[in-house]
N, C-alpha and C positions, 0 to 999 in steps of 0.2 A: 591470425585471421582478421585481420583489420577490416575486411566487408562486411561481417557479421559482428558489429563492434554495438553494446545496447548502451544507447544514452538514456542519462536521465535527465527529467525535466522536473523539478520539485515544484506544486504547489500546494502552499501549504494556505487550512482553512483556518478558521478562527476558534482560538483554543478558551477556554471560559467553561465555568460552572454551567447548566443547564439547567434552565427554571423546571420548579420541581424536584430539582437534587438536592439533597443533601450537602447541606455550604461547606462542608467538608471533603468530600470528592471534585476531583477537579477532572476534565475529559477533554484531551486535545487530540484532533487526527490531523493527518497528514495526506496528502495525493502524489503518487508519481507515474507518469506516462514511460511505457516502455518502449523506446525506437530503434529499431532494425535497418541499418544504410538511408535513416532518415523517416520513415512509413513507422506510424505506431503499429504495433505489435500487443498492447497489451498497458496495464495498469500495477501498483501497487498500491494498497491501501493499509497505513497502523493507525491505529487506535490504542492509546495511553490512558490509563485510567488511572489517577492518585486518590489513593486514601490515607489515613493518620497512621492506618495500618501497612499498608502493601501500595504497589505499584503493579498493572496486571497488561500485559501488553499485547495487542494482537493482530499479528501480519499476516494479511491476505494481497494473494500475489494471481494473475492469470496473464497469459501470453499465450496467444495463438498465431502460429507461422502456416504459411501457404506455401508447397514447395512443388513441381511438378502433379499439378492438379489433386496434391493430397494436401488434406490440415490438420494439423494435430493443434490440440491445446494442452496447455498445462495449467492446472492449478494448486494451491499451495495456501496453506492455511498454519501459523504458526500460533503457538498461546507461549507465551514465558510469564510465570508470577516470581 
């Protein structure tokens, strides 16, 4: 099904300590545009959090299609430590 093919388009923001944390945690996210035969569709967003201890990651995902005047969305929410 090559029509319905999702590109992605990574941008990514800037990853750094955040004043206020702890110089030990570190916290980098990520942006990605989700496109459908070229029309965004939707977004993914992770967020990576580093400690001395763990690593704790969390993807959040939504895409909404328009098909014969119905819309459905999807969303999706993952955690992995």
């Amino acid at each position: 099904m090559r029509r319905f093919q999702i590109a992605f388009l990574m941008i990514f923001c800037a990853a750094a300590a955040r004043a206020g944390e702890d110089a030990a945690e570190a916290r980098e996210e990520q942006w990605a545009l989700l496109q459908m035969m070229g029309s965004p569709v939707g977004h993914l967003h992770t967020v990576i959090r580093r400690t001395a201890e763990r690593v704790e990651t969390t993807i959040v995902s939504k895409m909404t299609i328009k098909r014969l005047g119905n819309e459905i969305t999807v969303e999706q929410t993952h955690n992995v430590v």
